[in-house]
N, C-alpha and C positions, 0 to 999 in steps of 0.2 A: 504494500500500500504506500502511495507516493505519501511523504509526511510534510503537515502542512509547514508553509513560512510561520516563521515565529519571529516578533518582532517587540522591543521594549522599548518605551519612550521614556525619557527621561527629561522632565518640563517643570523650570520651576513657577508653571500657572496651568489649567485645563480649565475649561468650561465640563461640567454643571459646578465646580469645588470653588473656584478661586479665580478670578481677572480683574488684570491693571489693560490690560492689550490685547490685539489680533491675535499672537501667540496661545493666546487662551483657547480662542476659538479651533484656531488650526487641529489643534491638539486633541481638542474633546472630538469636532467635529471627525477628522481622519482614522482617530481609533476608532468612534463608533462605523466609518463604513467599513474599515478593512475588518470589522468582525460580521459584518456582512458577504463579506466576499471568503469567509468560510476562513481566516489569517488566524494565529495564535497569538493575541497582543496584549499587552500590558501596559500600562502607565504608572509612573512612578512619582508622587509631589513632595514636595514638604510637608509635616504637619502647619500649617500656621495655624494661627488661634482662628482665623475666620471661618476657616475647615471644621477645627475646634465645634466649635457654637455652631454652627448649621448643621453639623455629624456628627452628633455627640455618638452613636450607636455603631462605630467602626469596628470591628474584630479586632484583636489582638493576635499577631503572629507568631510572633518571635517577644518576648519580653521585655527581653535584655539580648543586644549585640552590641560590637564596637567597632568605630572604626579608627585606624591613626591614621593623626595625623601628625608629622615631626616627630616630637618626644611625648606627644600626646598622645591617650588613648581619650577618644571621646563614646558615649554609651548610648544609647537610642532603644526605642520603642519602634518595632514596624507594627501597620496596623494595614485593613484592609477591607473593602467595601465591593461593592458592584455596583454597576451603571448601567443600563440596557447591554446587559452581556457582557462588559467592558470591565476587568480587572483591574481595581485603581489601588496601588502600593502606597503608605505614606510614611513618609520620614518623620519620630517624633521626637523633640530635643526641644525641651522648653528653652531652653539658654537661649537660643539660635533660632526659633520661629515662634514663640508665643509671644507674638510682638503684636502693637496697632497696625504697623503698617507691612507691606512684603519689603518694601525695597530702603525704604526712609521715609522722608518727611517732605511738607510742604516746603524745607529749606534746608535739604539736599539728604545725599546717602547714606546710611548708618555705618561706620565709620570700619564694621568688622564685615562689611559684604565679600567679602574677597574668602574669608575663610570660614562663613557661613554658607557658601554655596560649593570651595573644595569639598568642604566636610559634607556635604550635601551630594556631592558626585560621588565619594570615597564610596559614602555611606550606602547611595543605591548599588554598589558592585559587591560590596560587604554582602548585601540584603540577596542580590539575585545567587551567591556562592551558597547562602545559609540555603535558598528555596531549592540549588542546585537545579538551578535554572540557565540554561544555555543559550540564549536567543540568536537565531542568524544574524539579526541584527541588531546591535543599538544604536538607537538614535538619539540623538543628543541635541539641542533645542537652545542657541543661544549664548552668549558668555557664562552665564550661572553655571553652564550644564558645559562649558567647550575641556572644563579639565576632564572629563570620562575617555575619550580616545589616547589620552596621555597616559592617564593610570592603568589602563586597558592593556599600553606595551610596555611602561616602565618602571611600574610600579610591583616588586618580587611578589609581594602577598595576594595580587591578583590575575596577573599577567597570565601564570598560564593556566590556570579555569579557563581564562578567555578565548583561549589558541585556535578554536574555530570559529567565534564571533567577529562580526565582519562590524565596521563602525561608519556611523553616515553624522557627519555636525550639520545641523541647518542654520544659517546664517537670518535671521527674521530682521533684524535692525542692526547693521554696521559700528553704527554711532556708537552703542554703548557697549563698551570691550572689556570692561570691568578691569580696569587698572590702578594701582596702589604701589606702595611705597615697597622698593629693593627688599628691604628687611622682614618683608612677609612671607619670602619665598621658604624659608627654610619652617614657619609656623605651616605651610599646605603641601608638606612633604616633598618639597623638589631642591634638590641638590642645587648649589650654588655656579655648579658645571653648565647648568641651562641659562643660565643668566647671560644670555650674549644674544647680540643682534639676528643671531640666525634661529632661536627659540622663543624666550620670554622677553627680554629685555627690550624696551622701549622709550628711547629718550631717555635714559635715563631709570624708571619704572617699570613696574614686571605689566604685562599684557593678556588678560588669562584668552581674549576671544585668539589670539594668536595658539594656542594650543589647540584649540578645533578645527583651526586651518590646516598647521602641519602636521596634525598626528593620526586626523582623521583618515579612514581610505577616500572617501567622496566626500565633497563639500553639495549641498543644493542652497538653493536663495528663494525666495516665494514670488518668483516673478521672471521669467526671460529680460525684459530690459532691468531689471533691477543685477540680473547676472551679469549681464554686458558693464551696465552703469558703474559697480563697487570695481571694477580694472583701471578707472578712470581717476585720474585725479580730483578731478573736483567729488566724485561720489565715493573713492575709496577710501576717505577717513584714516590717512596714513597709512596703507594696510596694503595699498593697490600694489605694491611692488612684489611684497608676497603672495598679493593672491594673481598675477600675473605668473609666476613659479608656476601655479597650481591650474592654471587656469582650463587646463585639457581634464581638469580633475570637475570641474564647475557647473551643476547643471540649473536649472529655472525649470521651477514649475508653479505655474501660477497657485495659491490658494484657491479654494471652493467657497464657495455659499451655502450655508445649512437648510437650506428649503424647509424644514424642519422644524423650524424657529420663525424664519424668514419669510414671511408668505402672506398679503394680504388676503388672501380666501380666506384662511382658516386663524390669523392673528387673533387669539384671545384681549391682546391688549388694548385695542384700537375701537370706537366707537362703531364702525359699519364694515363689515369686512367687503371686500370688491375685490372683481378680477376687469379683463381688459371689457368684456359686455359689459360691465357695471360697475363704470368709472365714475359714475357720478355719487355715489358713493363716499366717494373720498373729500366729500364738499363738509361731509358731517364729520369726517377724521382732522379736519380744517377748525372746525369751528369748537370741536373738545378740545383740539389741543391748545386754542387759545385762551378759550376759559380757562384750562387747567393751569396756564404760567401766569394769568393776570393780566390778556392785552383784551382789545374791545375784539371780542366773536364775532362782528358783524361786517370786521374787515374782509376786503374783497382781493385786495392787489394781491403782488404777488408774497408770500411768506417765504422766508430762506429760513434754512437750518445746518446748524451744526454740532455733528456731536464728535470731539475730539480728547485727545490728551492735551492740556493748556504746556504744549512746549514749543521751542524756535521750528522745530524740527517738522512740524505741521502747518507751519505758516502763519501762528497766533499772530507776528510783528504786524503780517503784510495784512489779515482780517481787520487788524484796532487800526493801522493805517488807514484804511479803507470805510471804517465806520462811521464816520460824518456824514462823506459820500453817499452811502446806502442811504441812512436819515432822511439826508435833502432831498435824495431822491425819490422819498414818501413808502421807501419798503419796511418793512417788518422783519426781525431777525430775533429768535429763539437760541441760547447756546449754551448746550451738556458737556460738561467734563470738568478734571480734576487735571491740577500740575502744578508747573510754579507759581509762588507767591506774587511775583510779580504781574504775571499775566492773569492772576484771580483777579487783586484787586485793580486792574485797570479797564478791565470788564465789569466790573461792579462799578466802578466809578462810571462806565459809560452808559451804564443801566440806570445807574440816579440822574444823571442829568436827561436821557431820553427814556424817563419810565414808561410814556404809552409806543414808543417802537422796539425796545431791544430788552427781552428777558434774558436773564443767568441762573442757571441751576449748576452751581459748584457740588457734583455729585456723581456718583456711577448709580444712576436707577435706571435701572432695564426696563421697566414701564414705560418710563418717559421717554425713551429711546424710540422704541415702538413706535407711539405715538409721535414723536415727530417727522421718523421716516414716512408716515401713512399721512399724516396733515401740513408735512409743510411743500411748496410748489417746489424748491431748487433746495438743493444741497449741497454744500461748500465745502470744499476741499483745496486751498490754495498752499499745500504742502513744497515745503523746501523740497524734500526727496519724499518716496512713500515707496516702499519694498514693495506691497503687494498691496494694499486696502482693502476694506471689506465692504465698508460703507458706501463706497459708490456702487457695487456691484445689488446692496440688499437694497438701495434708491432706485436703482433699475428697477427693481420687481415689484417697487410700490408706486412708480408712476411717477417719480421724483427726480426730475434729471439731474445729474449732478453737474460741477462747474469746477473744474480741477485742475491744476497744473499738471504739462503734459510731463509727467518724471516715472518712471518703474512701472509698479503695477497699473497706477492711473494710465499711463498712456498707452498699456495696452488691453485698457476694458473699455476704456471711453474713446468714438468715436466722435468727432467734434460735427455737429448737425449745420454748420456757418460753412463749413468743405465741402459738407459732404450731405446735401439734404433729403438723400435717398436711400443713408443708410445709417447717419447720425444717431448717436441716444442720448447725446452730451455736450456740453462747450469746455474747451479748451485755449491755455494761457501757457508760455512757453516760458518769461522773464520770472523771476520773485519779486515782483513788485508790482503797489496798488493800483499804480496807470495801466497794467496790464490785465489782476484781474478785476477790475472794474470794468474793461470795457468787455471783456467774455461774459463779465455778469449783466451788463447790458443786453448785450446780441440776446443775450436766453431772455429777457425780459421782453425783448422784442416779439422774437416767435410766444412767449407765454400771452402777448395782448393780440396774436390771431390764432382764435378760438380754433379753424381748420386745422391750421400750422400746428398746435401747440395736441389736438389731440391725436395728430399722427405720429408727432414724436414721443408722446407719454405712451400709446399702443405696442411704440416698437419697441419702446425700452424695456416694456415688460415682456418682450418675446425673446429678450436674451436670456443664456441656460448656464450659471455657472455654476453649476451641483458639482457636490466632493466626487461625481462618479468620474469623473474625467482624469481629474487630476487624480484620485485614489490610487486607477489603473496605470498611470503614470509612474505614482512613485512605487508601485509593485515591479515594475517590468526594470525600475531603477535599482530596487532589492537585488533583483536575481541576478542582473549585471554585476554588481559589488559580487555575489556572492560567486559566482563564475569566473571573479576576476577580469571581467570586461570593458570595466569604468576606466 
């Protein structure tokens, strides 16, 4: 009997347990299809406390295990649940994850991340040795997660359990590489040997996402141009020269959309559910979601929305740039998410001075999210870079055209309807800057004030199909190459 792929993720976030980002989603979403496609898969998180409190009712696996690190032995709890068929592992160490937040604070990182998330990788290879668990592959998810391919070769007490486990890093976000000061190295087990430019060492500082670049067998990115873009100087984040090394190693594959979650037919969230026969529908997903933030429901023009992380990295500068603009302009603008301090309250500030045009909800509520994909006209995305995004793809399916800079994943979900008006779902803006997307947010404002124009492109937008099935079978056929030695 053929024996199936077997596969461990190793994430420090999964959607239904835990999310700050897309990461989230990717992770929940892709394990639950590959246990559809009949795959042996696993998931492995941290305990945090927010896990904590929503799952108080987890198994207990293992008691007591340890993992070193340096001259340290550190001690853990595995515990363990189920998800629609979906085995989720969790790491629990109160020191190290019974915290408020996963990552830090509204003003900045928690200052031991570097050897909360080694300990966090040790620990899930500790965990898969106790379960004598062998997976074809591990996958590894990001800087938190990029030392497991390292300890995977080089580390004695695990290295050769591993000897037929094949290893894949996925690179989600470049930007954050998790780097800290020299003298950390020898606190996460790595010899002072690796401390050079062709390893860890960076400017000066050790570089943990550089460990998932060189030690991995395959590298992926959650996007084709997001693969292309991180070889590049301006996208590679210092890094572009190593991953130019690797680059036959590189692959892109876009993220999916959970249809699952995602779906005006059947969204439990949203005041009226509708498909493309019964768009009008969505006139009442309009008028709850204004009542629900506090602006006048009886507005007509067009509503923008956005639900982001408040950082550089999403284009918050070039949005508050541009936020007069929009005002005079007499639009409406709704905006979700949580990040730096700085770009809360300058949001807030802009929200008291235009209280009946621009709400702020400083928050992760999944409700509210919903709801604004389903009620508001245009969705904004005016991202420095964007790997992969999710949000313009789940705007597509609720009639919501989005408005993005043309970078990574945006540029290749959205085509711009100003080019292209026969096969358009979207407008696009190529510069980081607000004379640019101002006037993409115009053009769309334009088609939104002719009612023909404006329902043919909200039609087509909802006939785009970006379900985890595509991309699933993608990164299976990606497996089997690593595992064949083909990559």
């Amino acid at each position: 009997m053929k024996k199936n792929l077997s596969i461990s993720f190793i994430s420090p976030e999964a959607l239904p347990f835990v999310k700050t980002g897309g990461l989230a989603d990717v992770v929940g979403s892709l394990s639950r299809q590959f246990k559809l496609l009949d795959l042996d898969v696993e998931v492995f998180l941290p305990f945090y406390k927010q896990i904590k409190e929503k799952n108080p009712g987890s198994k207990v696996v293992f008691e007591q295990l340890s993992a070193k690190l340096g001259y340290r032995e550190i001690y853990f709890c595995l515990r363990k649940t189920s998800y629609q068929g979906v085995d989720f592992y969790f790491v629990d160490n109160e020191d190290f994850f019974h915290r408020d937040n996963l990552y830090g604070t509204s003003f900045g990182d928690y200052p031991d991340n570097l050897i909360r998330f080694a300990f966090f990788s040790k620990a899930v290879l500790v965990s898969l040795i106790a379960l004598n668990s062998k997976p074809d592959i591990i996958h590894s998810n990001d800087w938190q997660t990029a030392l497991v391919p390292f300890y995977m070769r080089k580390d004695r007490d695990v290295s050769k359990f591993f000897g037929r486990s094949r290893s894949l890093f996925t690179i989600h976000n470049l930007a954050y590489q998790g780097i800290g000061p020299s003298d950390t190295l020898p606190l996460l087990g790595i010899d002072y040997d690796f401390f050079t430019p062709g390893y860890f060492e960076f400017y000066g500082k050790i570089n943990l996402m550089k460990a998932g670049i060189i030690f991995s067998e395959v590298i992926s990115t959650v996007s084709k141009g997001y693969a292309r873009e991180i070889l590049t100087e301006e996208f590679g984040c210092g890094l572009q020269g190593l991953l130019q090394k690797r680059k036959n190693d590189i692959y892109g594959i876009l993220n999916g959309a959970d249809y699952s979650l995602w779906d005006p037919a059947k969204d439990n969230y949203i005041a009226a559910n509708y498909n493309q026969e019964s768009l009008s529908n969505k006139y009442l997903c309009k008028k709850d979601l204004l009542h629900e933030v506090g602006l006048d429901y009886s507005y007509t023009g067009p509503l923008l929305g956005v639900i982001s992380r408040l950082a550089k990295q999403k284009g918050i500068d070039v949005l508050i740039s541009a936020m007069h603009d929009i005002v005079r302009a007499g639009y409406k603008i709704i905006i979700l998410g949580t990040g730096e301090e700085r770009y809360q309250q300058a949001l807030w500030e802009l929200s008291r001075i235009y209280p009946d045009k621009i709400a702020v909800r400083v928050a992760f509520d999944d409700s509210l999210a919903h709801k604004i994909e389903a009620g508001c006209d245009l969705f904004l995305m005016p991202s420095e870079y964007e790997p992969c995004g999710l949000n313009q793809m789940y705007s597509l399916k609720y009639a919501t055209p989005p408005v993005v800079r043309a970078v990574g994943g945006l540029d290749d979900t959205v085509i711009d309807y100003t080019q292209s008006p026969l096969r358009g779902n979207g407008f696009k803006f190529r510069r980081p800057e607000a004379g640019d997307f101002l006037n993409a947010l115009h053009r769309a404002v334009d088609v939104y004030n002719n009612k023909d124009k404006w329902r043919e492109l909200t039609v087509r937008a909802m006939s785009f199909d970006f379900s985890w099935e595509v991309s699933a079978g993608q990164y299976v056929n990606l497996y089997r190459k690593i595992i064949k030695g083909e990559s």
